[in-house]
N, C-alpha and C positions, 0 to 999 in steps of 0.2 A: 504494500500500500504506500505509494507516494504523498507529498507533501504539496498541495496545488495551490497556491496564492492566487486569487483572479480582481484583477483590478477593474472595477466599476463594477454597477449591477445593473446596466445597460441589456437591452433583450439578446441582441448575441452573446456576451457574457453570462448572464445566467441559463441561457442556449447550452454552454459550454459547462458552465459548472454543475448542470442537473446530471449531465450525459458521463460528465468523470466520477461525478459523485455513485452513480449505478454501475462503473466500471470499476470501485471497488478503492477510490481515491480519497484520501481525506481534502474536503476544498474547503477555502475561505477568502470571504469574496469582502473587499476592501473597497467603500462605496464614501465620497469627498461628503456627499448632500447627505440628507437627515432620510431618503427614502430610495425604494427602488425605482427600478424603469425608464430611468434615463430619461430621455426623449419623450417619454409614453406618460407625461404626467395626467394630473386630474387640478381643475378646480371648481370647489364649491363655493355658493354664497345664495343663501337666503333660500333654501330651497333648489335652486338651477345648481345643474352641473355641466361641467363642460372637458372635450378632450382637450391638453394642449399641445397633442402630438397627433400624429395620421388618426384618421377619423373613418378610414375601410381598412379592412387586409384584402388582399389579393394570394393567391398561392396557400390558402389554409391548410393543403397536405403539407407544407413545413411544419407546421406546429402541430399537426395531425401526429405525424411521426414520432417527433418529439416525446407529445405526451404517450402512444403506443411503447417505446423505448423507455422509458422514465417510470413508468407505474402502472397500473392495473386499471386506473379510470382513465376514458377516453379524452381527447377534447370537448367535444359534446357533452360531457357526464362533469365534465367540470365549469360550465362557464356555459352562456346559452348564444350559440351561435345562429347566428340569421343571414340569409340570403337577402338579398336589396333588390327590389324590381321595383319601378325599374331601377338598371344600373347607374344611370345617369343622364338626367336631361340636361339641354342645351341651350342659350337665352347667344345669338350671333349677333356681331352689331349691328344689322339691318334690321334686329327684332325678329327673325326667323327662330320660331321656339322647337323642336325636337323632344323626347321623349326618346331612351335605348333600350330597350329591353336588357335584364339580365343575362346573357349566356346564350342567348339566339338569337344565328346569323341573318334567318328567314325574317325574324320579327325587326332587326337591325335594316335590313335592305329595306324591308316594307316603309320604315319609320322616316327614313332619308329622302324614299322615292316621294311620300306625301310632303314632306316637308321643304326639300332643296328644290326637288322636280325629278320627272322619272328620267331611270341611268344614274343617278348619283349612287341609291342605295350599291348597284352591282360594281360601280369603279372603286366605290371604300373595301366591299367584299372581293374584290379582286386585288387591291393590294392590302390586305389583312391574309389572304391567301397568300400571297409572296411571303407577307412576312411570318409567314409557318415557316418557310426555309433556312431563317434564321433562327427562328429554337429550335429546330430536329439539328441546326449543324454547332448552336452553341453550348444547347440546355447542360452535357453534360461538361464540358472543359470549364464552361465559367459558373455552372449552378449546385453542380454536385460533388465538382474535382477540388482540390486547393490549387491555388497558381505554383506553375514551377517555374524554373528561373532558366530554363534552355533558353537560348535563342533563338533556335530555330522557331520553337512551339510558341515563344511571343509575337515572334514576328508573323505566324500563322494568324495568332489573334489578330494583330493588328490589321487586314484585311479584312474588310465588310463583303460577308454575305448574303446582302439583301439583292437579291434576281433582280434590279431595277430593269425596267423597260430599255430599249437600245435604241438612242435615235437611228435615223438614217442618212447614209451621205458616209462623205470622207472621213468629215471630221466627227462622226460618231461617239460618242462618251464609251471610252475604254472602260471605265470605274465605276462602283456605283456610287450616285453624288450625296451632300448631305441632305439632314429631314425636309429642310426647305425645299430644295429644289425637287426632290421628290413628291411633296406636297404640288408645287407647282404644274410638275409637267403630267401625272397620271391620276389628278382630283379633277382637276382643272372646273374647281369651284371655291371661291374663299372660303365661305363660311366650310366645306369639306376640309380644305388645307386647315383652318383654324381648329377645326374639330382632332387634327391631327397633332398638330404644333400643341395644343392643350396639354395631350400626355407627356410629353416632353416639357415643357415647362411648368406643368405638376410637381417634376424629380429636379426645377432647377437646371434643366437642360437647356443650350441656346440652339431651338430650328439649326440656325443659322449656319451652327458650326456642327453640330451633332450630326454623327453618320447614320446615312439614313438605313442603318440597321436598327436604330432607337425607332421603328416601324412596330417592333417586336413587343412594346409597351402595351400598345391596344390591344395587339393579338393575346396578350396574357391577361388581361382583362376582358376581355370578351370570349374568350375559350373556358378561363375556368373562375367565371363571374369574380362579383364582390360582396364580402361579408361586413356584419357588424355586429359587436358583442353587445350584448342586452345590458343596459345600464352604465356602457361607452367604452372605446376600445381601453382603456385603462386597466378593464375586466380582465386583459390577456395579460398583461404585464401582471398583475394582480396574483393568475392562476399560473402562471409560469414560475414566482416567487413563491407560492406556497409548495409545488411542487419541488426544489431547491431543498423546499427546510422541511417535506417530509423524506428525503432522500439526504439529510442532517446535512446538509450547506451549513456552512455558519456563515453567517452576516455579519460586517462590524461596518455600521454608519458613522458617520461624522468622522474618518479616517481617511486622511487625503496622503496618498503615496506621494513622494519628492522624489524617490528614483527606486529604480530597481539595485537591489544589490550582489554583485559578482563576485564569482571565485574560481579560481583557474579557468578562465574562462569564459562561463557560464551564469545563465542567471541562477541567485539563489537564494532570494525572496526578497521582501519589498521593506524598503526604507519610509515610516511616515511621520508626519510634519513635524510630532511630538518629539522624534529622537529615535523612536524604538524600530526593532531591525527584526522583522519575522521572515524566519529562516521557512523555504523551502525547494523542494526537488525542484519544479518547475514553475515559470507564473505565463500567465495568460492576460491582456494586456484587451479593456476595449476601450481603447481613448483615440482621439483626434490625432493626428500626424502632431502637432505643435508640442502636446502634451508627450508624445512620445519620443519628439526631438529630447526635451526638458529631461525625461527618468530615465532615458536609456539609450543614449545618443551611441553609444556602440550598436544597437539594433539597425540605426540608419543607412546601411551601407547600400549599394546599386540593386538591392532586389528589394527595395522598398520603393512603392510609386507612388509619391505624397498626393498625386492628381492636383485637381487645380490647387492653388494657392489657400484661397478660404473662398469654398461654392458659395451659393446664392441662399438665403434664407426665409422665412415664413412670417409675414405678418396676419393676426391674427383678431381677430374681434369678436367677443362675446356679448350675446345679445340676449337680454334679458325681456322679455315682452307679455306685454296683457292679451289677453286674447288668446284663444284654443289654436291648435294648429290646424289647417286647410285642408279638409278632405281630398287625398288622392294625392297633397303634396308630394313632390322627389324628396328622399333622401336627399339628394347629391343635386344641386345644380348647378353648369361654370354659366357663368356669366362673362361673356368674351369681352375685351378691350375694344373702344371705338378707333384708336391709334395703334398699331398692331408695332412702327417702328417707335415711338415714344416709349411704350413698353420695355420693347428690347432694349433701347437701350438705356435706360432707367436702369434694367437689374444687372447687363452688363456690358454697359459703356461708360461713361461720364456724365450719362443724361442727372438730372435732377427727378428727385421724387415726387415728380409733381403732375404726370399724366394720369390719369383712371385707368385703374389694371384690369387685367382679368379675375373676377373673384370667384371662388369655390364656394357656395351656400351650403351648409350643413343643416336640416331640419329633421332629425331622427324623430320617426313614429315610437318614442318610450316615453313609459310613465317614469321610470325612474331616473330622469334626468331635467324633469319640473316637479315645481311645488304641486301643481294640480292640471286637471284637463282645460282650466279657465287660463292654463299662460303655457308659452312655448317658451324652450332654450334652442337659438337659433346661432352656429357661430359662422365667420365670415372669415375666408384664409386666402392668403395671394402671397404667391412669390414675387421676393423682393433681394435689392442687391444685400450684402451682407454689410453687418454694425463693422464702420472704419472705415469702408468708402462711403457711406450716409452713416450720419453719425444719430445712430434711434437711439440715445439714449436726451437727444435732445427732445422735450414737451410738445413745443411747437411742432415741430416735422413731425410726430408719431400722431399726432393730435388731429393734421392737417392731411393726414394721408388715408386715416381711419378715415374721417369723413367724406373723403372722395370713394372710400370703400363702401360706405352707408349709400352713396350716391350712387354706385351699381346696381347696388339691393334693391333698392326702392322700387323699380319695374316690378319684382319680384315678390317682394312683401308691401303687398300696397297699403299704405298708412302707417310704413315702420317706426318713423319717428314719434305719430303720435300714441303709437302702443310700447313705445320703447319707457321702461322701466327704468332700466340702469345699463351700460356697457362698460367692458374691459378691454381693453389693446394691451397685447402682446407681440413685441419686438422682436430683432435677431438682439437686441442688447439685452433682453429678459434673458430671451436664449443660451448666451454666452455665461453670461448668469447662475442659470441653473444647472448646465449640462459641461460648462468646462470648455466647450467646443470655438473654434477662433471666430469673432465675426459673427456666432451663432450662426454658422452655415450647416446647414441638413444636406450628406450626400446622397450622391443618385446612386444607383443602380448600374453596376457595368455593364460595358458594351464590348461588341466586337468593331473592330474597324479604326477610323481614324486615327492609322498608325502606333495604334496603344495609348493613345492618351487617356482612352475612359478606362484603361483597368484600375483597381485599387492595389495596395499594400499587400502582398505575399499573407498567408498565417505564419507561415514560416520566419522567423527574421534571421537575419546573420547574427545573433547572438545564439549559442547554443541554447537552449531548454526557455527560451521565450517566443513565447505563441500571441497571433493577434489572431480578435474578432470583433464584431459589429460593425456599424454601417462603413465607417473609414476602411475596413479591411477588405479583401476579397471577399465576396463578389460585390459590394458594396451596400446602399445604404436603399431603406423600404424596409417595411415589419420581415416580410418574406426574407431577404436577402438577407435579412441582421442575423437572422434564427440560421439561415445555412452558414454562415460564417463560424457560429457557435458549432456546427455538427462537423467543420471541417479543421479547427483547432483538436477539438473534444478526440478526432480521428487521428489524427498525425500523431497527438502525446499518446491516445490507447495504442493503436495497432503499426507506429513507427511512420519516416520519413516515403514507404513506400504506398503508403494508404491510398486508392484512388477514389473514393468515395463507393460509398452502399451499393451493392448490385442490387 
C-alpha cells in the first residue's frame, strides 16, 4: 500500500483519489479553500440556489464508470440524474428562435428546417456526420489514453481530422481549415455558422483560430445528449466527495501546498504553507500550469504543454426573480451576440468589455433550487476575456457588463427587471479567487489539429512519481474530460508507465 498525497479536490483529482483509494492506496487529498469541487461550487441565498461552475454534463458514462469502479451504488442510485429536452434552444441575432431536441438527429434536422428554412437542418447533419470522423479517429488517443511524449504520435495529433469539404480548382485547400471557415463555406447560413461557433466559444475557444476538428463538440453533445443533476450540478461534485470518504480518502481543507517535496529525484510528498512536510510515495497534482510552475518547477520540463497562457473565463449572473417559471421553458438557452467580431475580440483581442455577448440562460425545471413555485432561480453565463487583461475585479466594469448581460435576457424573460428580486455577478477575479486558477481562466477540452497547440499537460511529468489531472491536464478541461484525467493518472500510478487506458 502506497502513500498518495493528491493536491486539490478538484473533480479530476478526487476522479483520481477514489480510483487509488479502491486500488488498495492510502490517499490524502490537500484542498487551499475550506470545500471541495473546485470549479463545481454552489451558492445559496434566501432560498435560490445556484451553480457556479458548468450547469450540464455531457459524456455521463465518465462518471458512470467511475462510480461502477468505486463502489456498489451506481450513478443513478447516488444523485438523480436527468436528461434535458430539449437540449438546447437558440435566440440568433435576427430573432430566429430554434428549439434542439435532446439526442435526435431527425428531431434536430426537423427543428433547423422550420426555423432557418429547408436544407439547413440536413447541411448541420451532414457536417455533425463528418464530424463523427473525428471521434472514431481521436476518442481513444486523447479521451481514454494518457498523452505520450513520442514525436512522432504528437505530431500525429497535431493534424486535424475533420473530412472538410475540398474546394475545386488548382488552388484547392490541401488542409482542413479552422471552425470559422468551416462554418462559412459548408452552413452557408449565419445564424447555422453561429449555432456552431457557440460550442466552441462555450469551452473559451476562438472560431477563428480553433481547428475545425473542434466540429466534434456538437457531435458529442448531440450523440450522447445533456444531463442535469437534480438540485444542480454541484450534486456531482457532492456525490463524487462522498464517495472519496466512503472509500476512507482523507481530506485536509484549508491546506495550501507551497511545493512539492523531492528526494533523489522524485516527488515525495507535499510541503504546506504552515511549514509541515507530508511524506509520501507519490503525489498527484490538479492545479493550473502557474501553480505548478510555483510547487514543482522540476515537473516543467518539454512534455508539459502549458497551452494558452491564461484561457478565457466565465462571467456569471445570478438571478433571483418573483414569478413561477414558464411552462415549457429550455433549460439551456444561448442567446447569440448582435456583433459577432466585437465579441471576438472583447475575449481575445484588445477589444474593451463593452459589446453584448452571447449569453447562456440557465432556467432549470427544480424545486430544489427556489424558495417556492411562486419565484424562479435563473443564472446568466458568457465567456469573457480572463481577470488581467480586463481587470473584473474593478465594480464599475463587472457592474456594466452584467447589465448588458440582463440586456440579452430581456427578449427572453420578459419583465426580468421588474421580477428581479436580487442579482449576483460573478467574475474571472471571483474565479481566481476561489479556485487558484491564473486570470480565473476555465480550460477547454483538447483537440486534435492545429499543430498541437490544443493538447494539454502530459499526466505524466518529468519529475519521477508526480502525476497530473483535471481540467489543465490531458485531455483537458469540461466535467467529462476533468473525470478522464483523474482515470488516466489513477492508471499510470496503479498498473505502471505502460497503461493505455481500459479496454
Amino acid at each position: 500500500m502506497a502513500r498518495i498525497a493528491v493536491i486539490g479536490a478538484g473533480m479530476g483529482a478526487m476522479a483520481a483519489a477514489a480510483r487509488l483509494a479502491v486500488a488498495g492506496h492510502r490517499v490524502t487529498v490537500y484542498e487551499r479553500a475550506a470545500t471541495h469541487g473546485g470549479g463545481v461550487g454552489r451558492m445559496t441565498r434566501d432560498g435560490f440556489a445556484f451553480d457556479t461552475g458548468p450547469g450540464l454534463l455531457h459524456l455521463p458514462a465518465v462518471y458512470r464508470d467511475l462510480f461502477v469502479k468505486t463502489g456498489k451504488e451506481s450513478l443513478e442510485q447516488s444523485l438523480g440524474l436527468v436528461q434535458v429536452d430539449p437540449a438546447s434552444a437558440h435566440v440568433f441575432a435576427d430573432g430566429t428562435f430554434v428549439a434542439l431536441p435532446n439526442a435526435s438527429r431527425a428531431g434536430v434536422v426537423q427543428a433547423l428546417d422550420e426555423a432557418v428554412g429547408a436544407g439547413a437542418g440536413e447541411r448541420w447533419s451532414e457536417l455533425v456526420n463528418r464530424a463523427r470522423a473525428v471521434w472514431d479517429a481521436t476518442r481513444r488517443p486523447l479521451l481514454e489514453e494518457p498523452l505520450l511524449a513520442d514525436p512522432e504520435y504528437l505530431e500525429a495529433l497535431g493534424h486535424d481530422p475533420y473530412p472538410g469539404l475540398r474546394k475545386r480548382g488548382l488552388f484547392r485547400r490541401s488542409t482542413p481549415p479552422v471552425l470559422a471557415a468551416v462554418a462559412e463555406r459548408e452552413l452557408k447560413d449565419p445564424r447555422l455558422a453561429a449555432l456552431l461557433e457557440s460550442h466552441a466559444l462555450a469551452y473559451g475557444l476562438d472560431p477563428r483560430t480553433a481547428p475545425a476538428s473542434a466540429a466534434v463538440l456538437p457531435y458529442m453533445e448531440q450523440t450522447f445528449g445533456s444531463w442535469y443533476v437534480r438540485g444542480g450540478m454541484r450534486g456531482l461534485a457532492d456525490a463524487v466527495y462522498e464517495r472519496c470518504r466512503k472509500r476512507r480518502v482523507e481530506f485536509v481543507f484549508g491546506a495550501e501546498v507551497v511545493a512539492v517535496a523531492e528526494k533523489d529525484g522524485r516527488a515525495a510528498g507535499v510541503e504546506l504553507a504552515d511549514g509541515r512536510v507530508d511524506e509520501a510515495d507519490t503525489v498527484v497534482a490538479g492545479v493550473s500550469p502557474g501553480v505548478l510552475r510555483r510547487i514543482a518547477p522540476a515537473a516543467c520540463g518539454p512534455a508539459v504543454r502549458p497551452g494558452p497562457p491564461v484561457p478565457p473565463g466565465r462571467c456569471t449572473v445570478f438571478l433571483a426573480l418573483r414569478g413561477a417559471r414558464a411552462a415549457g421553458a429550455a433549460h439551456r438557452t444561448v442567446v447569440h451576440a448582435p456583433d459577432r467580431g466585437a465579441e471576438l475580440a472583447g475575449i481575445f483581442g484588445e477589444g474593451a468589455p463593452h459589446y453584448r455577448p452571447t449569453v447562456t440562460v440557465l432556467r432549470p425545471d427544480d424545486p430544489d433550487v427556489r424558495p417556492d413555485e411562486g419565484h424562479e432561480a435563473v443564472t446568466l453565463a458568457a465567456t469573457v476575456a480572463p481577470h488581467g487583461r480586463v481587470d473584473w475585479a474593478d465594480e464599475a466594469t463587472a457592474a456594466g457588463f452584467a447589465e448588458r448581460m440582463l440586456d440579452a435576457a430581456e427578449g427572453l424573460l420578459p419583465g426580468l427587471r421588474d421580477r428581479l428580486l436580487w442579482h449576483e455577478v460573478r467574475t474571472p477575479a471571483d474565479t481566481e479567487r476561489a479556485t487558484g486558477a491564473e486570470g480565473g481562466g476555465v480550460p477547454a477540452p483538447v483537440l486534435a489539429g492545429g499543430g498541437g497547440a490544443f493538447l494539454r499537460t502530459a499526466n505524466a511529468t518529468p519529475l519521477s512519481g508526480l502525476y497530473l489531472a483535471g481540467g489543465f491536464a490531458h485531455p483537458g478541461g469540461g466535467l467529462a474530460h476533468a473525470g478522464m484525467s483523474g482515470t488516466m493518472a489513477a492508471g499510470l500510478i496503479v498498473s505502471g508507465a505502460d497503461w493505455r487506458g481500459s479496454q
